[in-house]
Biopython code that builds the backbone (N, CA, C, O; Angstrom):
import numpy as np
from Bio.PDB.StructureBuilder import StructureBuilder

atoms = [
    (1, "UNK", "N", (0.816, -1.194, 0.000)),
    (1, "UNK", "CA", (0.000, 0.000, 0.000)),
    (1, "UNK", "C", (0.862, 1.261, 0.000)),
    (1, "UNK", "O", (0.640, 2.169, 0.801)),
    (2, "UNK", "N", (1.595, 1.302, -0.670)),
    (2, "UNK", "CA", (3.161, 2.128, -0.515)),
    (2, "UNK", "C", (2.291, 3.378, -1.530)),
    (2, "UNK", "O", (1.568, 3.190, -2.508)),
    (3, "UNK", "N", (2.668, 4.591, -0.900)),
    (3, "UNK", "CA", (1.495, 5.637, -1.439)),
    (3, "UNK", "C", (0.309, 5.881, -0.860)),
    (3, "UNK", "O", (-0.068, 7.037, -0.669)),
    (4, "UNK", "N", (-0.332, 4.938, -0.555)),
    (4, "UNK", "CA", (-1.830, 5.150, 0.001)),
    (4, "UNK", "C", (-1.696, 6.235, 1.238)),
    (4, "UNK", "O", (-0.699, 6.473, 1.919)),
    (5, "UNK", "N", (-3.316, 6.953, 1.331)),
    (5, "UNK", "CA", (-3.506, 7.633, 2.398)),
    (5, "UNK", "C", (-3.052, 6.902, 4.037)),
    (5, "UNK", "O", (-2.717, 5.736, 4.243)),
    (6, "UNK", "N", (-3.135, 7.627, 4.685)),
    (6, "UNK", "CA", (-2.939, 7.224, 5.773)),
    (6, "UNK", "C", (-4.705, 6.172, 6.061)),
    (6, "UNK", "O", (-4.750, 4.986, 6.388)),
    (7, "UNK", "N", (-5.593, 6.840, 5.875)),
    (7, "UNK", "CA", (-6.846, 6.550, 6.516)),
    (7, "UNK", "C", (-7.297, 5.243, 5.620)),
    (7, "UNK", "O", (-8.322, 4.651, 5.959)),
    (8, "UNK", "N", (-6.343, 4.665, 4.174)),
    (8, "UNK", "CA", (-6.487, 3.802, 3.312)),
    (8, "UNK", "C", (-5.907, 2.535, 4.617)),
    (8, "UNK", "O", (-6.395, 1.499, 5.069)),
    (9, "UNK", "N", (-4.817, 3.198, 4.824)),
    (9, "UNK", "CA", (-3.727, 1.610, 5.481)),
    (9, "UNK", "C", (-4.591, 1.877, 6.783)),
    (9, "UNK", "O", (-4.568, 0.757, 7.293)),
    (10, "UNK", "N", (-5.044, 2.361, 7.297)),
    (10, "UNK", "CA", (-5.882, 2.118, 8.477)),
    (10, "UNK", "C", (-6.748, 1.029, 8.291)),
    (10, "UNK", "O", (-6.725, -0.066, 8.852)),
    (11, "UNK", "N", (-7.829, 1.637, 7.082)),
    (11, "UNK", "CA", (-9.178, 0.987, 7.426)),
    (11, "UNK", "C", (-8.616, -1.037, 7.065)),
    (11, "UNK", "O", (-8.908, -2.091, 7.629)),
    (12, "UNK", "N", (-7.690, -0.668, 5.805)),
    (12, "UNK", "CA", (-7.457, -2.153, 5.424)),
    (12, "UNK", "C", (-6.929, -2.773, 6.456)),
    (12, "UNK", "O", (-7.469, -3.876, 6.551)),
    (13, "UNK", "N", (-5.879, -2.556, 7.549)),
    (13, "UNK", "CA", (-5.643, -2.704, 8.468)),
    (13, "UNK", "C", (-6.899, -3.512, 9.497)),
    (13, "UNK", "O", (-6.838, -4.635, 9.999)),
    (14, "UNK", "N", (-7.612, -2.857, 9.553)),
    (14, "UNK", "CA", (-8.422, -3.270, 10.228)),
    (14, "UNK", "C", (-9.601, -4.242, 9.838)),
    (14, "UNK", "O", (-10.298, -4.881, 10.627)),
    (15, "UNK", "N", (-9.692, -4.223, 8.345)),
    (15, "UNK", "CA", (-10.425, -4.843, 8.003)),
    (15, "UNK", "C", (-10.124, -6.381, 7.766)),
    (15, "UNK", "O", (-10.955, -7.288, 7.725)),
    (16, "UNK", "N", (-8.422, -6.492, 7.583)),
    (16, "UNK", "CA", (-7.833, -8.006, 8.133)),
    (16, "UNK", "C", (-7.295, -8.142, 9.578)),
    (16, "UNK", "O", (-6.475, -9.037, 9.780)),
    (17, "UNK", "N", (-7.655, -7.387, 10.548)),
    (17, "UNK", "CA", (-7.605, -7.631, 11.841)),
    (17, "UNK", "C", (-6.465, -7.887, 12.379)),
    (17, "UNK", "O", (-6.239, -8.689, 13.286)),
    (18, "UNK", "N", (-5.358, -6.864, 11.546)),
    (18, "UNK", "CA", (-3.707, -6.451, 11.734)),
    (18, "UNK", "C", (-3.385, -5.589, 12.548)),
    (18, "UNK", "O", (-4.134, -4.661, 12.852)),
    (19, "UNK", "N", (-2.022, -5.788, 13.108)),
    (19, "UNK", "CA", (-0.727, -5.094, 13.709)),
    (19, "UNK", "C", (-0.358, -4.245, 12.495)),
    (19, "UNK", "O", (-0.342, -4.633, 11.327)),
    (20, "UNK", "N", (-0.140, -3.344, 12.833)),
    (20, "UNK", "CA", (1.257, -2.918, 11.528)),
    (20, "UNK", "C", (2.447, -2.018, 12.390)),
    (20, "UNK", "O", (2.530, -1.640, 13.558)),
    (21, "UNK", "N", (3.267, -1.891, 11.251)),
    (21, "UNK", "CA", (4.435, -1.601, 11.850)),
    (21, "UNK", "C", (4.711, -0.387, 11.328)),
    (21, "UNK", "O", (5.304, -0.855, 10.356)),
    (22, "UNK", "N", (4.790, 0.934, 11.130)),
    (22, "UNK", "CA", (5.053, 2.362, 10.274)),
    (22, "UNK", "C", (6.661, 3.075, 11.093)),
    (22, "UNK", "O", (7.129, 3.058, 12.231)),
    (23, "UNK", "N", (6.996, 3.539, 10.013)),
    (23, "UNK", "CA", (7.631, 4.889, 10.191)),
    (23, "UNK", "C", (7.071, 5.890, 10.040)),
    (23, "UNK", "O", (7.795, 6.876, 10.175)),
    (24, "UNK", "N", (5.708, 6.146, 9.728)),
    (24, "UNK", "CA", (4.581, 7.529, 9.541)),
    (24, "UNK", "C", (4.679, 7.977, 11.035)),
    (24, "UNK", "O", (4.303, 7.013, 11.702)),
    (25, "UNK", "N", (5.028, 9.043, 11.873)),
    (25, "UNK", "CA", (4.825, 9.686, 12.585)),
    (25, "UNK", "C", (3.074, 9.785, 13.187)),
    (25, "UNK", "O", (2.523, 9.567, 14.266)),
    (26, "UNK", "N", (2.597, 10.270, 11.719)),
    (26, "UNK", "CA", (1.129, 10.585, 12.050)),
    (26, "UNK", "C", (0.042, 9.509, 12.508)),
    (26, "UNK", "O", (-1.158, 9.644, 12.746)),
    (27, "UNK", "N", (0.827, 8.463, 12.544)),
    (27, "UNK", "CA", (-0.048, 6.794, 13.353)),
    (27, "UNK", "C", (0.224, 7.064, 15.021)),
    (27, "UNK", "O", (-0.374, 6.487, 15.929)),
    (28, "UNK", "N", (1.273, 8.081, 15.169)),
    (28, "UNK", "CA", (0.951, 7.985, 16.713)),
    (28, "UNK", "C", (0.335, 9.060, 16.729)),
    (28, "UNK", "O", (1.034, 9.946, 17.221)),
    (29, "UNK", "N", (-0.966, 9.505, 16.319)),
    (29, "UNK", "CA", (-1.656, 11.097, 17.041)),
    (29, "UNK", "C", (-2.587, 10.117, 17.512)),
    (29, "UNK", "O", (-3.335, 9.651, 16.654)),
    (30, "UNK", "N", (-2.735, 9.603, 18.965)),
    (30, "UNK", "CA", (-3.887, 9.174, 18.992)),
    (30, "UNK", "C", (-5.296, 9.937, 19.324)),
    (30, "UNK", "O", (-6.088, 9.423, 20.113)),
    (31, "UNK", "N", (-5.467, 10.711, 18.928)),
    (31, "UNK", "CA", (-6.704, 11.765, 18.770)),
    (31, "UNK", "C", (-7.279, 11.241, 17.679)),
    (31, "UNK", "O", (-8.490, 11.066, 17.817)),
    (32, "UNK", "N", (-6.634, 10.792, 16.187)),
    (32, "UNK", "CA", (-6.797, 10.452, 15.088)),
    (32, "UNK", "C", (-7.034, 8.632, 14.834)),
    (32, "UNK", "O", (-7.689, 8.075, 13.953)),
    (33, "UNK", "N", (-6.118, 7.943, 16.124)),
    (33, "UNK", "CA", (-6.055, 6.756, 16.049)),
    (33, "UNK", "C", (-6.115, 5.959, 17.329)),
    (33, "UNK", "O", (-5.141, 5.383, 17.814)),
    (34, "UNK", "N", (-7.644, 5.971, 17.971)),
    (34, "UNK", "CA", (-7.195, 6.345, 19.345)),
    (34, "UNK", "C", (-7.105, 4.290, 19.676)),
    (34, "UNK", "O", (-7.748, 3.429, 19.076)),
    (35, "UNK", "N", (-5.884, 4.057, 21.026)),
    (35, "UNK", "CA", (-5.651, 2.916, 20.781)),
    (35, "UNK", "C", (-6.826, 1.420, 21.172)),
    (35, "UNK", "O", (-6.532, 0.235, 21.322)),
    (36, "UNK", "N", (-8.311, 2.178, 21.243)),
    (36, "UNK", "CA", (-9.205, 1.351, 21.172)),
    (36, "UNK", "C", (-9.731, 1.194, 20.022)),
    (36, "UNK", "O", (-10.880, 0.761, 19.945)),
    (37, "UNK", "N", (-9.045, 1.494, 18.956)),
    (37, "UNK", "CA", (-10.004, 1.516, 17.858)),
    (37, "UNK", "C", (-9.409, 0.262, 16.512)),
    (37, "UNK", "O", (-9.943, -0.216, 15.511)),
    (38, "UNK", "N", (-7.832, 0.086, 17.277)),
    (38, "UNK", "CA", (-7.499, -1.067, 16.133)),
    (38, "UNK", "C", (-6.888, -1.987, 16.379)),
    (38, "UNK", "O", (-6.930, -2.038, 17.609)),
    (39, "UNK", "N", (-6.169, -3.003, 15.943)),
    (39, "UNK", "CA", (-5.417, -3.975, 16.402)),
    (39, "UNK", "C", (-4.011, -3.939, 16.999)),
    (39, "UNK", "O", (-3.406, -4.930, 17.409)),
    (40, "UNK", "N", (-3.390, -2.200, 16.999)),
    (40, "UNK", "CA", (-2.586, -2.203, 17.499)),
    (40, "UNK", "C", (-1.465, -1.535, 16.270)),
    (40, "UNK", "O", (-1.305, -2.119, 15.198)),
    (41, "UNK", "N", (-0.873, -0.477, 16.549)),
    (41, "UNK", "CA", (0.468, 0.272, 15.788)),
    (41, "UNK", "C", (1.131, 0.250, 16.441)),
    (41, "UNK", "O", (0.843, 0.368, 17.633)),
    (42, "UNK", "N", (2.680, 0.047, 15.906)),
    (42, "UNK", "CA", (3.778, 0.493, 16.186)),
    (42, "UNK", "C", (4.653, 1.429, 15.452)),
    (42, "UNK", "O", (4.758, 1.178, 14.251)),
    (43, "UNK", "N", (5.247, 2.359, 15.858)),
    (43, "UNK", "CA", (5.573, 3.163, 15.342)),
    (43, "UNK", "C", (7.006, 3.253, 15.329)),
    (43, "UNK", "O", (7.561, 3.243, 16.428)),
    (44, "UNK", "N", (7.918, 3.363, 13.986)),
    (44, "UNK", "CA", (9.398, 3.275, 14.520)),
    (44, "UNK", "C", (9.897, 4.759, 14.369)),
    (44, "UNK", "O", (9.504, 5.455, 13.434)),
    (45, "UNK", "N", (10.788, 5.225, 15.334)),
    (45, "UNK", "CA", (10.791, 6.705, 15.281)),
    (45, "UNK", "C", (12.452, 6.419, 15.043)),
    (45, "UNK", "O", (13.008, 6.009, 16.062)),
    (46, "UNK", "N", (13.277, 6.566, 13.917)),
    (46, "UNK", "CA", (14.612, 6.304, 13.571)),
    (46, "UNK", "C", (15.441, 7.391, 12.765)),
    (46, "UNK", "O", (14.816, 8.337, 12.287)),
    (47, "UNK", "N", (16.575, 7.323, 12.619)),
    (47, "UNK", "CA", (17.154, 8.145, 11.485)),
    (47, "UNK", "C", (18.022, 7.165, 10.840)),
    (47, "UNK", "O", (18.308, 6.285, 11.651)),
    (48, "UNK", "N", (18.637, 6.945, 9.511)),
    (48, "UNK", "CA", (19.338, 5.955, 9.100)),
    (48, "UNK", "C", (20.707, 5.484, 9.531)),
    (48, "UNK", "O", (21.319, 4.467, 9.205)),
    (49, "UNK", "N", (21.171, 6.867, 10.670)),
    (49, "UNK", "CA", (21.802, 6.283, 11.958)),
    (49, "UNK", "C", (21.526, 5.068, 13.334)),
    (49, "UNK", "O", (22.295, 4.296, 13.906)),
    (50, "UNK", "N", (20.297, 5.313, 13.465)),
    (50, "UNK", "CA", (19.488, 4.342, 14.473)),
    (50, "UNK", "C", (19.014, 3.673, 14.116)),
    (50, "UNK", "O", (18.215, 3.254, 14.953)),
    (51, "UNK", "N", (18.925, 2.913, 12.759)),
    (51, "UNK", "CA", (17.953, 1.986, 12.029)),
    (51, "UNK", "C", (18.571, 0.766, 12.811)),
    (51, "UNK", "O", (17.762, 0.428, 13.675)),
    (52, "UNK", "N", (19.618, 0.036, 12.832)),
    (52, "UNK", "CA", (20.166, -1.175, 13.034)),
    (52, "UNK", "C", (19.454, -0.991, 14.810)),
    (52, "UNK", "O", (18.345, -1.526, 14.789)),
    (53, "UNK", "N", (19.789, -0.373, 16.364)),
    (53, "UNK", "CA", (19.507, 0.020, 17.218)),
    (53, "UNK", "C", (18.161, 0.093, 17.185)),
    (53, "UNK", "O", (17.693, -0.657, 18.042)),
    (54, "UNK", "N", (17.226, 0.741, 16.495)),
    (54, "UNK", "CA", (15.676, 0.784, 16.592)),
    (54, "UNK", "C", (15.345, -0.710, 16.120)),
    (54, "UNK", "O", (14.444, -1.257, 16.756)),
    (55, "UNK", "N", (15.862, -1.341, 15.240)),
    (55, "UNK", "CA", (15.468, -2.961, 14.675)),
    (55, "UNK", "C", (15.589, -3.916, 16.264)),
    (55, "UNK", "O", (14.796, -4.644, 16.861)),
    (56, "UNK", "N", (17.042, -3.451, 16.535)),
    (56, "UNK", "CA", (17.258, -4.371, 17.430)),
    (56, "UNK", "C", (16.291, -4.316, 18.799)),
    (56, "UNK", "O", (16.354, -5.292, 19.546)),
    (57, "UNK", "N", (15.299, -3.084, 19.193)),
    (57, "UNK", "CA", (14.447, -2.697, 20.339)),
    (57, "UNK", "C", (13.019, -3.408, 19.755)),
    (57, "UNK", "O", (12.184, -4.044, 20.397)),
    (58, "UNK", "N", (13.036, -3.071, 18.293)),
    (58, "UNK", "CA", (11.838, -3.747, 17.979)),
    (58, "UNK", "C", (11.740, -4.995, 18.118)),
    (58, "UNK", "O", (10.656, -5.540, 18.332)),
    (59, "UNK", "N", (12.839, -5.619, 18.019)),
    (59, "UNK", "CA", (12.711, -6.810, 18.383)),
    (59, "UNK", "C", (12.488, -7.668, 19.616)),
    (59, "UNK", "O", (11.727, -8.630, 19.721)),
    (60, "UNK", "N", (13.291, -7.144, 20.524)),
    (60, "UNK", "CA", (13.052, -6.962, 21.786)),
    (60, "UNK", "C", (11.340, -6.933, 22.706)),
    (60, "UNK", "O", (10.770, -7.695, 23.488)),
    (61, "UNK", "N", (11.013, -5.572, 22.048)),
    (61, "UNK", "CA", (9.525, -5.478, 22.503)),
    (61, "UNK", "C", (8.441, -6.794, 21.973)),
    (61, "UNK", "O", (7.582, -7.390, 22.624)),
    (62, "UNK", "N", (8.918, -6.981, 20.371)),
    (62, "UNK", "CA", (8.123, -7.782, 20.081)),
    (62, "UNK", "C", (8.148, -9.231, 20.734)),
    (62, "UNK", "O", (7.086, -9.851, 20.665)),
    (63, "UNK", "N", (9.256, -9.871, 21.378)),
    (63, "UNK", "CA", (9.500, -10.778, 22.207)),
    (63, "UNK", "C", (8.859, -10.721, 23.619)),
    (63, "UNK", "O", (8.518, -11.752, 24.197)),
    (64, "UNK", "N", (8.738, -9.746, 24.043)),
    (64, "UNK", "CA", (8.510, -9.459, 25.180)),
    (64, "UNK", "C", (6.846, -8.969, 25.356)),
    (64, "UNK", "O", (6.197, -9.278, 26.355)),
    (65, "UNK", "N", (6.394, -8.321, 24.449)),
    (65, "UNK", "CA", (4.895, -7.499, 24.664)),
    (65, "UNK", "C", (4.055, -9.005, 23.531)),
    (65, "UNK", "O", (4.339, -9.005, 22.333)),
    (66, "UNK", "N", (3.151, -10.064, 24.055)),
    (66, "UNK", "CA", (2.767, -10.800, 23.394)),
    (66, "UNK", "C", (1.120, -10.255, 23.153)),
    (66, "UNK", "O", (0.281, -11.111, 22.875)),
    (67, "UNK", "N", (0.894, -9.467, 23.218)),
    (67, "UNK", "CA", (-0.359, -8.511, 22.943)),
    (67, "UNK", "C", (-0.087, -7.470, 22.523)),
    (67, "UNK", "O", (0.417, -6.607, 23.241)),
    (68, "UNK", "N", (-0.419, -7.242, 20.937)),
    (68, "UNK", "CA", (-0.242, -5.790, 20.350)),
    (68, "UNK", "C", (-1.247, -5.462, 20.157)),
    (68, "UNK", "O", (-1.190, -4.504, 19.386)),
    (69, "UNK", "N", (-2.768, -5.824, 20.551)),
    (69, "UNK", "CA", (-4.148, -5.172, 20.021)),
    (69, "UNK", "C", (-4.159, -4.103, 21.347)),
    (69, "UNK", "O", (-3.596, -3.909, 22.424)),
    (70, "UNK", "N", (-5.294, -3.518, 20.403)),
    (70, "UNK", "CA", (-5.551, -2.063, 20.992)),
    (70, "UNK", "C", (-4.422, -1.543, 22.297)),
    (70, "UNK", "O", (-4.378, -1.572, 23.527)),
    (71, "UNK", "N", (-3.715, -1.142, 21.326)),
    (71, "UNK", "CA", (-2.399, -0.497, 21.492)),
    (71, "UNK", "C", (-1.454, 0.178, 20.780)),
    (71, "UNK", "O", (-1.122, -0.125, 19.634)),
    (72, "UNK", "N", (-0.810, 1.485, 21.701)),
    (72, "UNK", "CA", (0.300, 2.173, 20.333)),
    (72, "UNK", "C", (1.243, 1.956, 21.012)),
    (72, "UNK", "O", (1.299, 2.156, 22.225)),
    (73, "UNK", "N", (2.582, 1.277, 19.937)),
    (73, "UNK", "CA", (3.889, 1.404, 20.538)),
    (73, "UNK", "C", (4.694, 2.565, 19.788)),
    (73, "UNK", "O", (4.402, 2.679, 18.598)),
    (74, "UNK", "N", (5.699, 3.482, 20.307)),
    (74, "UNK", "CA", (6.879, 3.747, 19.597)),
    (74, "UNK", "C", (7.711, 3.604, 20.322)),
    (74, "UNK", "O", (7.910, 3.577, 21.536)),
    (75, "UNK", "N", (8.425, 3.469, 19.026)),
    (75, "UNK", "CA", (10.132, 2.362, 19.523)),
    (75, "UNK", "C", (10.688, 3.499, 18.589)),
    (75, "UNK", "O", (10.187, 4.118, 17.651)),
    (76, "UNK", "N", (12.209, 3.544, 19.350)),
    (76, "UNK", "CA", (13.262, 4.164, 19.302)),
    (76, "UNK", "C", (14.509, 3.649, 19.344)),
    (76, "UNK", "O", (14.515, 2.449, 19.068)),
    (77, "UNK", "N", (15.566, 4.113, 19.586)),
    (77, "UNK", "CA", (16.836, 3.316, 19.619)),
    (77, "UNK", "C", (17.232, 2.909, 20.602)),
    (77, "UNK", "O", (18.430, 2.637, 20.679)),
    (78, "UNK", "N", (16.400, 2.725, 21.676)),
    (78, "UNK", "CA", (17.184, 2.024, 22.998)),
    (78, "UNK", "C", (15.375, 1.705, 23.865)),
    (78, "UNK", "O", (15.084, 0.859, 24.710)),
    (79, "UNK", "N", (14.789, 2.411, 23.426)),
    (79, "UNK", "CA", (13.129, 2.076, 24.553)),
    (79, "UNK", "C", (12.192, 2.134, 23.802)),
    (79, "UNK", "O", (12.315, 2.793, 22.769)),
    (80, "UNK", "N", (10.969, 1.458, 24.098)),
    (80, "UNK", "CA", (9.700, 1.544, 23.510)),
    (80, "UNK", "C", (8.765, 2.004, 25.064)),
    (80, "UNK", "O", (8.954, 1.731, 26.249)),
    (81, "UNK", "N", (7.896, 2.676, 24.460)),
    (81, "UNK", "CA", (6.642, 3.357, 25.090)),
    (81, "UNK", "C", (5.202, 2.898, 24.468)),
    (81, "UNK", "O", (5.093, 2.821, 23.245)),
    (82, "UNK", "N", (4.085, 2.592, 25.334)),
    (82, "UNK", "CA", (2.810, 1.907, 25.139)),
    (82, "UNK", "C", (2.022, 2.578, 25.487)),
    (82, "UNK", "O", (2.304, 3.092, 26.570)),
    (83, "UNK", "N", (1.084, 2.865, 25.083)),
    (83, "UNK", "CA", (-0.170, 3.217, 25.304)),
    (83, "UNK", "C", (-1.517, 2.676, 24.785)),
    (83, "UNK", "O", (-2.019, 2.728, 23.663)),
    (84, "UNK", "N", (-2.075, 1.985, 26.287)),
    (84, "UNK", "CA", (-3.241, 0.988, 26.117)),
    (84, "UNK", "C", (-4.370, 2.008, 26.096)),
    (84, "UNK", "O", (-4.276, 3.074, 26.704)),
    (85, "UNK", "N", (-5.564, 1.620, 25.304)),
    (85, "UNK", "CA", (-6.987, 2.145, 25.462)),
    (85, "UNK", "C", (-7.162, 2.827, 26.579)),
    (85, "UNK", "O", (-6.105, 2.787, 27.209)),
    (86, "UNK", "N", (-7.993, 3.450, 27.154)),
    (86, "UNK", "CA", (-8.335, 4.170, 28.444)),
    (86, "UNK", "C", (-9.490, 3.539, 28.523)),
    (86, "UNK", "O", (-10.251, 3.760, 29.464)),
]
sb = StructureBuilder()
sb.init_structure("model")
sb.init_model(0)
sb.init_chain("A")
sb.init_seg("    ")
for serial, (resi, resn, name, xyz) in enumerate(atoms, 1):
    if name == "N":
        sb.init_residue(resn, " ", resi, " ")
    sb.init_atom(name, np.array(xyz, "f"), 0.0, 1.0, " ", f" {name:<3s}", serial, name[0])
structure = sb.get_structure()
């Protein structure tokens, strides 16, 4: 879906009852995406300095967090941060 709107990879997203994984910034506004509403984003926040370091946290979390629905992660180069539904 490389191109598509943001609100395109959402709805399809949800309509196969997916995780996804973005570098779009704008997947973490949760005002726009709030984390009861989908199966769960993660967000990688990197520069092509931190790519290898952000891979290696993503990996990490994903080992460790065995529930990604209704939830936002961003991951960075050393920590990830969650935010469950309210």
């Amino acid at each position: 879906m490389i191109g598509a709107k943001d609100s395109q990879v959402f709805s399809r997203a949800q309509e196969l009852g997916l995780s996804f994984i973005t570098r779009d910034k704008g997947f973490g506004d949760i005002r726009k995406f709030p984390p009861s509403s989908h199966h769960g984003i993660v967000v990688l926040r990197m520069t092509p300095r931190t790519m290898l370091a952000v891979h290696g946290t993503l990996k990490r979390m994903l080992l460790e967090e065995k529930d990604l629905g209704e939830a936002l992660f961003i991951v960075d180069h050393n920590k990830w941060r969650k935010r469950k539904k309210l």
